[in-house]
VORO-381066 format. One line per field, with one value per residue (C-alpha): residue number from 1; residue in one letter; chain; x, y, z. Coordinates in steps of 0.001 Angstrom, whole numbers, plus 500000, padded with zeros to 6 digits. Layout:
<pts>
pos (NUM / ...)
code (a / ...)
unit (A / ...)
u (X / ...)
v (Y / ...)
w (Z / ...)
</pts>
This chain:
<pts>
pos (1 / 2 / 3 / 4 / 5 / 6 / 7 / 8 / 9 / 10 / 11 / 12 / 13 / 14 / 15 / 16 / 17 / 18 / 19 / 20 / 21 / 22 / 23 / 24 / 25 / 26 / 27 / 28 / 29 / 30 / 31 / 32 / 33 / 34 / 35 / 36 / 37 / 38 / 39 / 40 / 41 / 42 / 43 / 44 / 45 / 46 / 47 / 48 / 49 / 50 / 51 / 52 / 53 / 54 / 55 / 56 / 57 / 58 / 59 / 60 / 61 / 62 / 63 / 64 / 65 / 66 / 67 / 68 / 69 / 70 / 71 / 72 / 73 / 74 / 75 / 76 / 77 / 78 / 79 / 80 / 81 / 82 / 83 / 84 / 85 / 86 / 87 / 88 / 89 / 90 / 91 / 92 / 93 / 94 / 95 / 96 / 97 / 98 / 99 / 100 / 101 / 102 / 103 / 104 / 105 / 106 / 107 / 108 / 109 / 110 / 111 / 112 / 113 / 114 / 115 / 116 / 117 / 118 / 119 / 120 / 121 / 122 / 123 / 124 / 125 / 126 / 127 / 128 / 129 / 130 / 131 / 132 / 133 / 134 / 135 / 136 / 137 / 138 / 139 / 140 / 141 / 142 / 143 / 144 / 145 / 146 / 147 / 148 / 149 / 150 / 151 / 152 / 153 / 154 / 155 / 156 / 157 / 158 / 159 / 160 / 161 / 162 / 163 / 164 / 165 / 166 / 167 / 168 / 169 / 170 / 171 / 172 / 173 / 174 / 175 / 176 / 177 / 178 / 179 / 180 / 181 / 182 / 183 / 184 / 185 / 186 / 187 / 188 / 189 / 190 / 191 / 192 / 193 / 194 / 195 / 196 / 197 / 198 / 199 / 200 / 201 / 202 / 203 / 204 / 205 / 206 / 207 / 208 / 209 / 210 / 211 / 212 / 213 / 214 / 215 / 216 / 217 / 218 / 219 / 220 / 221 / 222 / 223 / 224 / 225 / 226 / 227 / 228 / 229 / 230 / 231 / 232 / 233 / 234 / 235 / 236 / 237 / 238 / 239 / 240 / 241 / 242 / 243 / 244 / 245 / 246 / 247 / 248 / 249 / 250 / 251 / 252 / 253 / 254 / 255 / 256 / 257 / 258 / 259 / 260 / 261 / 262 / 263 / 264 / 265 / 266 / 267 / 268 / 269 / 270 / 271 / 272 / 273 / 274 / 275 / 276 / 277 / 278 / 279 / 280 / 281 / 282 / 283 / 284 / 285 / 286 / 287 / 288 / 289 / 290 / 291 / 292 / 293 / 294 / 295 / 296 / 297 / 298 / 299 / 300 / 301 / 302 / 303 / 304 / 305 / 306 / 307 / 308 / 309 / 310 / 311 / 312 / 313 / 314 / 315 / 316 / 317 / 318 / 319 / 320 / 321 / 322 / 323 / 324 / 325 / 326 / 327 / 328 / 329 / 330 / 331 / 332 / 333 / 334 / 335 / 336 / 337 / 338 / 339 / 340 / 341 / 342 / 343 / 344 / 345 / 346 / 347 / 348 / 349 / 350 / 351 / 352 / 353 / 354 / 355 / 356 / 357 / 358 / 359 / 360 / 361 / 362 / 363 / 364 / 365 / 366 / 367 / 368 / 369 / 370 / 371 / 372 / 373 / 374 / 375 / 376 / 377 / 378 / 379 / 380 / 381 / 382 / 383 / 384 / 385 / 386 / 387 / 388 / 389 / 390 / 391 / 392 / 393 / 394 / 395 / 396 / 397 / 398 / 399 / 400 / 401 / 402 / 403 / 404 / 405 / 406 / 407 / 408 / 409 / 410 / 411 / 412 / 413 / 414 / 415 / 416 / 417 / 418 / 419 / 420 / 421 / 422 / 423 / 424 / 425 / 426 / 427 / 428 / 429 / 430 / 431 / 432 / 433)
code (x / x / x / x / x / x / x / x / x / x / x / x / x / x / x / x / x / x / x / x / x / x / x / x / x / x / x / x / x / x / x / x / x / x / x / x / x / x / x / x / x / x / x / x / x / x / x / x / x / x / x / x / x / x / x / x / x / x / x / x / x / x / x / x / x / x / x / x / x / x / x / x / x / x / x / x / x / x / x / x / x / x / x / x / x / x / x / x / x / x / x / x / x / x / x / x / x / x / x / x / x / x / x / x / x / x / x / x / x / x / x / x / x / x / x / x / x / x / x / x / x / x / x / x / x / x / x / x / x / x / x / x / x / x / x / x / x / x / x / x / x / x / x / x / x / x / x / x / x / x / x / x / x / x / x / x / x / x / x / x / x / x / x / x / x / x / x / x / x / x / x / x / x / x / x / x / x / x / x / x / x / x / x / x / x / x / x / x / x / x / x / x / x / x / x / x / x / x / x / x / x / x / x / x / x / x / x / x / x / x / x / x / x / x / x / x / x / x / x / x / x / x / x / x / x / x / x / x / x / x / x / x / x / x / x / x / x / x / x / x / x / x / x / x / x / x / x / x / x / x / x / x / x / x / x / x / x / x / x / x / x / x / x / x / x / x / x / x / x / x / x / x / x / x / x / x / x / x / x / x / x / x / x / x / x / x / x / x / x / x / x / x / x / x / x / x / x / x / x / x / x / x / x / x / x / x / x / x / x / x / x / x / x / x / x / x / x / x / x / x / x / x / x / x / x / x / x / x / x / x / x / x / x / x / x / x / x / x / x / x / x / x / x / x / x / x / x / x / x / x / x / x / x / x / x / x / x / x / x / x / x / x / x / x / x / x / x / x / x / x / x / x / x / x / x / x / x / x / x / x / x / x / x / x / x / x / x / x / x / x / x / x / x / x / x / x / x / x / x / x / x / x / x / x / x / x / x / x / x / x / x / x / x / x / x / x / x / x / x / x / x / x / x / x / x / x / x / x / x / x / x / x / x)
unit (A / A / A / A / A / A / A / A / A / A / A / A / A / A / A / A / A / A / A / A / A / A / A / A / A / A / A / A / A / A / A / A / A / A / A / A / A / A / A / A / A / A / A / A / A / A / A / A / A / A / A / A / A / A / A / A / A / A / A / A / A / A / A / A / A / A / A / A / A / A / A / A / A / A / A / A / A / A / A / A / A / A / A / A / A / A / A / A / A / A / A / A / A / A / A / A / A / A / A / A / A / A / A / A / A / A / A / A / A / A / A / A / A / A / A / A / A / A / A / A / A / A / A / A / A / A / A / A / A / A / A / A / A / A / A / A / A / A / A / A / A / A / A / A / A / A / A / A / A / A / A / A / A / A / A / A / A / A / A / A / A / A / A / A / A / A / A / A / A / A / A / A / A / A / A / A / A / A / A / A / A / A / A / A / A / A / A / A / A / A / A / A / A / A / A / A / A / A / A / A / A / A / A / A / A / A / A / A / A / A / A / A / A / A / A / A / A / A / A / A / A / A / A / A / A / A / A / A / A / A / A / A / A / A / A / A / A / A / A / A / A / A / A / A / A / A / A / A / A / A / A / A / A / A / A / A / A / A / A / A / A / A / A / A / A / A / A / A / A / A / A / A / A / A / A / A / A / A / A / A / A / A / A / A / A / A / A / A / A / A / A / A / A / A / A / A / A / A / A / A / A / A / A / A / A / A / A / A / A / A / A / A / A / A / A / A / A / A / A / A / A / A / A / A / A / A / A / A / A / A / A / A / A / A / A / A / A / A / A / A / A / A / A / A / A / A / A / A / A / A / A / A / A / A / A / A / A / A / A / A / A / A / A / A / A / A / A / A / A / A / A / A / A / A / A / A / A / A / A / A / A / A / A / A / A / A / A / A / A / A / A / A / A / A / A / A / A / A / A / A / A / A / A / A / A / A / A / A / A / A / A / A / A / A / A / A / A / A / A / A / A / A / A / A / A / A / A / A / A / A / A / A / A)
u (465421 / 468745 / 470635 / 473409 / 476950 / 478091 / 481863 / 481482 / 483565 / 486184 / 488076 / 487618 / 489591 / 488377 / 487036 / 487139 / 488476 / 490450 / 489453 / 492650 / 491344 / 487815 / 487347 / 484090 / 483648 / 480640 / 477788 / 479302 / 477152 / 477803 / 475876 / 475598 / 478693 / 481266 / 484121 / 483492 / 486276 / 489782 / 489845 / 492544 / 491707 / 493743 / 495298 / 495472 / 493581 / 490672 / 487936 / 484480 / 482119 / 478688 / 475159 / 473167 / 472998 / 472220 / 474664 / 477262 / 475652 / 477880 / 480468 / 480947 / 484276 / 487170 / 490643 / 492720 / 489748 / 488444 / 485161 / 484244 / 482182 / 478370 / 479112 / 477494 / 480271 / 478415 / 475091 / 473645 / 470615 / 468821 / 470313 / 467412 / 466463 / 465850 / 468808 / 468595 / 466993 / 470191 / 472133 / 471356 / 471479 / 474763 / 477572 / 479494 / 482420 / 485613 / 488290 / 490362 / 493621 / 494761 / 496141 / 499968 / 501270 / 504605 / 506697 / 507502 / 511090 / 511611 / 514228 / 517491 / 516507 / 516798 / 518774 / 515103 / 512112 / 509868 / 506035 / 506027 / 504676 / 500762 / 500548 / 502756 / 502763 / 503533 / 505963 / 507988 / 508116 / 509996 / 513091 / 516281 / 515997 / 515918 / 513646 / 515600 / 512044 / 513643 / 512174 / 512963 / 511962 / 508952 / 506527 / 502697 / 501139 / 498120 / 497871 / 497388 / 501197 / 499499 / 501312 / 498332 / 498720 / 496513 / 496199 / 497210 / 499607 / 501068 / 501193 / 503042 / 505240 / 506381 / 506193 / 508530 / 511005 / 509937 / 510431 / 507013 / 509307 / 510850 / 507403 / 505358 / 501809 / 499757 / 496067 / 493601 / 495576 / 498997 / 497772 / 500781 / 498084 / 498783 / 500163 / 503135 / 504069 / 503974 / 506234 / 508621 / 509037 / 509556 / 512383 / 516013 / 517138 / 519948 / 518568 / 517618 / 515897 / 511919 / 510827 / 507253 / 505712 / 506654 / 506265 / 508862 / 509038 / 511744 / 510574 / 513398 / 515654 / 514160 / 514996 / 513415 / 511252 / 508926 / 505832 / 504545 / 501539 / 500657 / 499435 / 496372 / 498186 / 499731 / 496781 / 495238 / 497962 / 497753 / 493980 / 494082 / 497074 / 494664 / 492225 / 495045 / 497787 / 495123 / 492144 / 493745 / 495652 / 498780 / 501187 / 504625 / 506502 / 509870 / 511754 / 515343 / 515106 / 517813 / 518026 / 520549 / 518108 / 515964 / 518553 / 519799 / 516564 / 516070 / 519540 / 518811 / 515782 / 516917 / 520114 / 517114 / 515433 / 516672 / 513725 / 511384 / 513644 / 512581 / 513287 / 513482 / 510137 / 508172 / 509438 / 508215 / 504609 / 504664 / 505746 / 503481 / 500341 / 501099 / 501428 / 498209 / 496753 / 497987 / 496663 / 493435 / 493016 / 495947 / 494479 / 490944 / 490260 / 487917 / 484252 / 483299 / 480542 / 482015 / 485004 / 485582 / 488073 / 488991 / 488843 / 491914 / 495315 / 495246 / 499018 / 499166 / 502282 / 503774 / 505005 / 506882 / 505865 / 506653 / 504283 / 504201 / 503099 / 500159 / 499364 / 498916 / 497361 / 498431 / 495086 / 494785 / 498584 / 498317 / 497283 / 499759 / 503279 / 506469 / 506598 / 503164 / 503698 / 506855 / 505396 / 501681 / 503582 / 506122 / 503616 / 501453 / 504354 / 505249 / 501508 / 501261 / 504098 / 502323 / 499203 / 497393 / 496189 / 492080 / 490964 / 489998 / 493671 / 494715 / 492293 / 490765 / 494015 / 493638 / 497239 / 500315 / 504037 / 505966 / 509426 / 512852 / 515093 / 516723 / 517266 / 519152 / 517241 / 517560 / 514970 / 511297 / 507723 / 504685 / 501125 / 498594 / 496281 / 492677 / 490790 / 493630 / 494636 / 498264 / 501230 / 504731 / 507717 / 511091 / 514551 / 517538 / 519221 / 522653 / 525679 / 526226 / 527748 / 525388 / 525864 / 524745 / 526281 / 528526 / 530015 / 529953 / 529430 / 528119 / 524526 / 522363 / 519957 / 516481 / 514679 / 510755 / 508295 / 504524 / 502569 / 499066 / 495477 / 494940 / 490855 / 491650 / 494820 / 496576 / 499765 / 499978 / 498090 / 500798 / 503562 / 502428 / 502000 / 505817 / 506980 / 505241 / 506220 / 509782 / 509931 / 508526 / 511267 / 514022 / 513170 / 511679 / 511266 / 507802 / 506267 / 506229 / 505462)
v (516804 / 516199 / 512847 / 511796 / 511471 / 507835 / 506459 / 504753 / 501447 / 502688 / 499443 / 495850 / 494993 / 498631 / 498345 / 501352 / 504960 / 508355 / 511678 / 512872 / 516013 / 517661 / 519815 / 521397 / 523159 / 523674 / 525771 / 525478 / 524545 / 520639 / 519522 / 515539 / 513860 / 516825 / 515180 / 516187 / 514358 / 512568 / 509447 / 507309 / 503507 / 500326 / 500641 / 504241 / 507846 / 508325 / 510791 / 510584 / 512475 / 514041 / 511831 / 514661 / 518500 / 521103 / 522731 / 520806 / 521407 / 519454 / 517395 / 515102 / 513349 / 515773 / 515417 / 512752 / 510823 / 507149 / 505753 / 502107 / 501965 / 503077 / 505383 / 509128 / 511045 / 514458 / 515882 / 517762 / 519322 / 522975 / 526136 / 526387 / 522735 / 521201 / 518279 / 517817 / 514344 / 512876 / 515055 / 512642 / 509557 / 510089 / 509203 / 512118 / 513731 / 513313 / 515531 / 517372 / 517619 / 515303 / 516249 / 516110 / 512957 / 512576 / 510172 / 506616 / 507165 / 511279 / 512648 / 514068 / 517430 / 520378 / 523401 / 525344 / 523801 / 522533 / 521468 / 517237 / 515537 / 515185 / 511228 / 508959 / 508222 / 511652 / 511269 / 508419 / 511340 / 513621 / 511518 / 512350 / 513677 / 517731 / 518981 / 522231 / 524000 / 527538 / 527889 / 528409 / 525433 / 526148 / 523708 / 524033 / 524652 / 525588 / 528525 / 525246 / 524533 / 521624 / 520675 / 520443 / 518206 / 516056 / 512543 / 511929 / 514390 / 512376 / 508885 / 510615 / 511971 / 508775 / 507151 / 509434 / 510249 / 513720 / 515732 / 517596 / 520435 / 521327 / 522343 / 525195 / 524236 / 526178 / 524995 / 526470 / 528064 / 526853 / 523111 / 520788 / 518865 / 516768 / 518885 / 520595 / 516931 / 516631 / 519892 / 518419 / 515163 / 516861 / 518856 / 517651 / 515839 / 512784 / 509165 / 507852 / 504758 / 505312 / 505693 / 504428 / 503766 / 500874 / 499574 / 497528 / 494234 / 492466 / 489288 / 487631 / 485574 / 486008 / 487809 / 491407 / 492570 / 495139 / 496069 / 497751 / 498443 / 496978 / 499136 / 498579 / 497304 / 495165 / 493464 / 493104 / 491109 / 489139 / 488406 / 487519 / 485280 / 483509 / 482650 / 481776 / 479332 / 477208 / 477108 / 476898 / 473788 / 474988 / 472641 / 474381 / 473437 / 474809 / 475717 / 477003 / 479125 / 480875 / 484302 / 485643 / 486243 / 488327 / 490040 / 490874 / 491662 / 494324 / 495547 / 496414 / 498029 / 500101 / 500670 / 502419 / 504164 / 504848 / 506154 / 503628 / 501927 / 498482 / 496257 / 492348 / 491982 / 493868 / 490982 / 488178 / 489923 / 490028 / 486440 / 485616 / 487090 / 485354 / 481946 / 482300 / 483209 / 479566 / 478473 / 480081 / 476566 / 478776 / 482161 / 480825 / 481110 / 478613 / 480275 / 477814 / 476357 / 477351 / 478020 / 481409 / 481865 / 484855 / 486411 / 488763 / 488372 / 491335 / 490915 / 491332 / 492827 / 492590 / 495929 / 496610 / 499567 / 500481 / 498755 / 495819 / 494514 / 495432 / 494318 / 496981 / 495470 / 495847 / 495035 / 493239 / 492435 / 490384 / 493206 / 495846 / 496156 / 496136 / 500025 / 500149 / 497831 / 499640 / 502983 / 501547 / 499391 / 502751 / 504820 / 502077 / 501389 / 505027 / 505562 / 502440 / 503855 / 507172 / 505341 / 506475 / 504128 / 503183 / 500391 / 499046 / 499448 / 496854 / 494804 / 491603 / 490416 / 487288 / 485935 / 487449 / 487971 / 488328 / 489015 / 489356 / 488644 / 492477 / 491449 / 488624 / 485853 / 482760 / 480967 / 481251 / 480174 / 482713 / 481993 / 482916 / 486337 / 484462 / 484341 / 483988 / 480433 / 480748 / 482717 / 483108 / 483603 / 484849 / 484500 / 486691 / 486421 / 485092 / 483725 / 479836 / 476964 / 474683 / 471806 / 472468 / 469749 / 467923 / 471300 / 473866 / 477079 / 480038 / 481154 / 483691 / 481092 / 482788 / 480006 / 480674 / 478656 / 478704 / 478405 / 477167 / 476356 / 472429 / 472896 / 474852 / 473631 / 469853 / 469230 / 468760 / 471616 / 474328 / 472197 / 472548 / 476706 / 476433 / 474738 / 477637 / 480320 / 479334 / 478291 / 482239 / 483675 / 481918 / 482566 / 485693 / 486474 / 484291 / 487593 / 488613 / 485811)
w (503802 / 505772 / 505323 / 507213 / 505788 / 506673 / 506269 / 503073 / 501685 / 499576 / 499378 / 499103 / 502939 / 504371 / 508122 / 509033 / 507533 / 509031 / 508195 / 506526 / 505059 / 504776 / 501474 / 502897 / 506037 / 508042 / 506211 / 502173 / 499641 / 498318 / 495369 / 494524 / 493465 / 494854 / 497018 / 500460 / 501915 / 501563 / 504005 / 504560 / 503812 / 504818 / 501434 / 499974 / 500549 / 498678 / 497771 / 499507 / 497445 / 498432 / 497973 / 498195 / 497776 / 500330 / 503046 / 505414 / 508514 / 511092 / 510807 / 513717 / 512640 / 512435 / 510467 / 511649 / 513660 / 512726 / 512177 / 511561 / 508375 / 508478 / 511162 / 510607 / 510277 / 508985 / 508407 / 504885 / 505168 / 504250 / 505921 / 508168 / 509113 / 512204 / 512557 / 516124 / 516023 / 513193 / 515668 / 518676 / 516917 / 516005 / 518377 / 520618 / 518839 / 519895 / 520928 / 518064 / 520157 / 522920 / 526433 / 526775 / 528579 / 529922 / 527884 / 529920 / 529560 / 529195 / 526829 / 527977 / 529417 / 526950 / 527849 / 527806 / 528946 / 526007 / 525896 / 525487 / 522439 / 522556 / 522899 / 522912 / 518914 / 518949 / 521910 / 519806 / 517039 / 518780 / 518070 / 517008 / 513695 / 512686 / 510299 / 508541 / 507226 / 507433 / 510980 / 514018 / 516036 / 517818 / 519722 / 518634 / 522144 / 523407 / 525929 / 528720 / 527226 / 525710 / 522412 / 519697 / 516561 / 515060 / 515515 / 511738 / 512045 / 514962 / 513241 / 510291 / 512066 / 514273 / 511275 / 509035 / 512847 / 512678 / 515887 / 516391 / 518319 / 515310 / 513484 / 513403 / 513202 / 509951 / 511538 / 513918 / 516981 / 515725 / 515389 / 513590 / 511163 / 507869 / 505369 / 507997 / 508439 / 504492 / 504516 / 506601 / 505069 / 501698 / 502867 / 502772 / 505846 / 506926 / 507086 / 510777 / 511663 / 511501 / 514762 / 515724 / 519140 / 520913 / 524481 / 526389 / 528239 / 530049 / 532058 / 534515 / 532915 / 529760 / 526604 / 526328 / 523407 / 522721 / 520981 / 518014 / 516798 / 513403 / 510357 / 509227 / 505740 / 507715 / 509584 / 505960 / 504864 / 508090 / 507510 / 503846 / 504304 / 506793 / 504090 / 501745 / 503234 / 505300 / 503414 / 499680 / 499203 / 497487 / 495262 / 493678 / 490446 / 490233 / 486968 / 485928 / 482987 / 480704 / 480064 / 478150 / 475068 / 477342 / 478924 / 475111 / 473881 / 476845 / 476203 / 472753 / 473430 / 476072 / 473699 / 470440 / 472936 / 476828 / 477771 / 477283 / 480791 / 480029 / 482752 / 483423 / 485239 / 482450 / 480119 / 482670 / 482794 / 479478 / 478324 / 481528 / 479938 / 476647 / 478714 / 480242 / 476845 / 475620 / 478892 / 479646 / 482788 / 484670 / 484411 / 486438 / 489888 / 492056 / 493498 / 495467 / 492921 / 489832 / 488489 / 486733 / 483685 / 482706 / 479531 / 479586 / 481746 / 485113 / 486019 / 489700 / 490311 / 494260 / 495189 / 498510 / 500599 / 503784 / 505965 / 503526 / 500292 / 497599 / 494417 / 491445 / 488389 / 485062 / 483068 / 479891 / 479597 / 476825 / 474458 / 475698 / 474232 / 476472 / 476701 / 477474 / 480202 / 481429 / 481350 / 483392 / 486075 / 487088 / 487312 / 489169 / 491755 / 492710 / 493550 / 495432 / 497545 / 498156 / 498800 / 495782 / 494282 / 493781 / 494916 / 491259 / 490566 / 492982 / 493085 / 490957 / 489280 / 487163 / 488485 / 490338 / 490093 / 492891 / 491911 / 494961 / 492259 / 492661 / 496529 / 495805 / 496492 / 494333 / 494663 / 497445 / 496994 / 497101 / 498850 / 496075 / 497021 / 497046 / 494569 / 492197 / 490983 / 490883 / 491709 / 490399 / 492192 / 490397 / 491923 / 490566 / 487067 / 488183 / 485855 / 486158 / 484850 / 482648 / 480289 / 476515 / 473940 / 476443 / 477292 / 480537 / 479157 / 481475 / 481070 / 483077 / 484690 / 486710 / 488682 / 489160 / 491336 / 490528 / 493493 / 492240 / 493453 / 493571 / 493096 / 489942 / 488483 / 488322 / 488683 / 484143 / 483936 / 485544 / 484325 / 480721 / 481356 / 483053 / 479883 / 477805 / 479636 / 479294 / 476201 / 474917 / 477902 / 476539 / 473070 / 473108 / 469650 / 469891 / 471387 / 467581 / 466086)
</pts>
């Protein structure tokens, strides 16, 4: 019996999902559990995998096209089957290539006459950086002198400032799709401003400005800090802490054994996970009836990536050693950057660390990532002048601010985790004890 292929929920915040890639075409053979698809979420690309075996009769949503979630995007059924009526409940197709539009403000005319970008994402791409792929540049165009790329391919390309004209498509009839935009990026090339679409304004009198479309990691972040700021009432305790011990421990370890590449912040998760061991009232979160405390401590760790901010987790901290951590949370970044990451892998931390300390920043406050209880922010490690014993004497000070979640945690109740947590930071031979 046919069944209909429907955009699935592959993360927590997902709306709606892109086709990036399809690993079956129309007519192969898919058996249950097979992926059948990579679509891009609001937070990573993922695999979509088959609920049912028999043949990929249509597929109605091609690479680089949306869907909100629920929506048919492809049929399965037997080779000879009758899957007109799914066929007409199902909504039209779209286009695979878009017609050429004429830029709002057209480039300085080339010595030869060139086909235009396809849209204007892909209009905002031709900018002014070369791609060197060993090619010589030539303009995917239809025999219309249309230029054909994918929509994906387009948004990559703005996004990276890749100049479509530069590209020679690999898909059907010379189409520039994901993986020649991949190509590109991968090869050597200088260091221009990214280049995305924008529109223009300029009212009298008044300063201009323009306008940019907003990833969809972005409007995440804008609708969870909605539920967050507003609707969690937030207190912050502030602490300096010194950290020459820490910084002498790391040194040493780094000194036995470079490649291990221990840093600062795998320390503070660390000692942070032991904290909220000794403090089990921190590492809770408030469910509206009930409050949940958790068993282990799933260290949130804020990672920045071009269009903003996610959290990888580093699961049961409190049992892993410092390489262990080291090893999980550079592995866990560099995919987060790439947008590879699952959706278990970012989600359900127990409490967060944001750390700006390698930007400079001294001190800032964090707004906690509902459901979480808490949040810590960490400043840079800077030399100053302190009092021990009636003397000044220079230490490496790190201030940290805990932003926590009044329904869960009183004011005694994060001070006596602060105390804790600096107590093991400053002396960090309690990690062995």
């Amino acid at each position: 019996m046919a069944t209909k292929v429907i955009m699935p929920k592959l993360s927590p915040t997902m709306e709606e999902g892109q086709i990036s890639r399809w690993l079956k075409k129309e007519g192969d053979k898919v058996s249950m559990g097979e992926p059948l698809a990579e679509i891009d979420t609001d937070k990573a690309t993922m695999e979509m995998q088959a609920l049912g075996n028999g043949v990929l009769r249509k597929i109605l949503i091609s690479e680089g096209q949306s869907a909100p979630l629920g929506q048919t995007i492809a049929v399965i059924g037997e080779p000879d089957e009758d899957i007109a009526a799914l066929l007409s409940e199902a909504p039209p197709a779209q286009p695979q290539a878009t017609e050429q539009k004429e830029p709002d403000v057209p480039p300085p005319a080339p010595a030869v006459a060139q086909p235009q970008p396809a849209s204007k994402a892909a209009a905002a791409a031709a900018g002014p950086r070369p791609v060197d792929n060993g090619r010589q540049p030539q303009a995917a165009a239809s025999d219309s002198g249309r230029m054909i790329v994918s929509p994906l391919a387009a948004r990559m390309a703005a996004e990276a400032g890749i100049d479509l004209r530069s590209l020679q498509g690999s898909g059907p009839g010379g189409r520039i799709i994901k993986r020649d935009i991949e190509a590109a990026i991968s090869q050597p090339a200088p260091s221009y401003p990214r280049v995305v679409e924008t529109t223009r304004f300029q009212q009298a009198g008044a300063a201009g400005y323009r306008d940019e479309p907003a990833s969809q990691i972005r409007q995440t972040i804008a609708k969870r800090l909605v539920t967050s700021l507003g609707p969690v009432p937030h207190f912050f305790l502030t602490t300096d802490i010194e950290m020459d011990r820490a910084a002498e421990m790391r040194k040493g370890i780094n000194a036995l054994d470079p490649d291990l590449k221990i840093s600062i912040n795998d320390i503070i998760i660390k000692v942070t996970a032991a904290a909220l061991v000794q403090h089990p009232q921190v590492n809770a979160s408030y469910q509206e009836k009930v409050v949940r405390y958790y068993d282990q401590a799933d260290i949130g760790v804020a990672v920045a990536i071009e269009d903003g901010l996610i959290t990888p987790v580093v699961r049961a901290a409190n049992q892993k050693s410092l390489s262990q951590i080291a090893a999980e949370v550079r592995e866990l970044a560099e995919r987060a950057r790439s947008k590879r990451l699952k959706p278990e892998e970012y989600t359900g931390a127990t409490f967060s660390i944001s750390n700006l300390g390698m930007f400079g920043i001294d001190e800032f406050t964090a707004v906690i990532n509902p459901p979480e209880g808490a949040i810590l922010a960490v400043g840079a490690m800077t030399a100053k002048p302190v009092v021990r014993e009636n003397d000044i004497v220079i230490r490496q000070m790190m201030r940290v601010t805990m932003s926590c979640d009044h329904r869960v945690i009183d004011g005694a109740t994060g001070a006596k985790f602060l105390q804790t947590f600096k107590k093991i930071l400053e002396n960090p031979l309690y990690l062995v004890v």
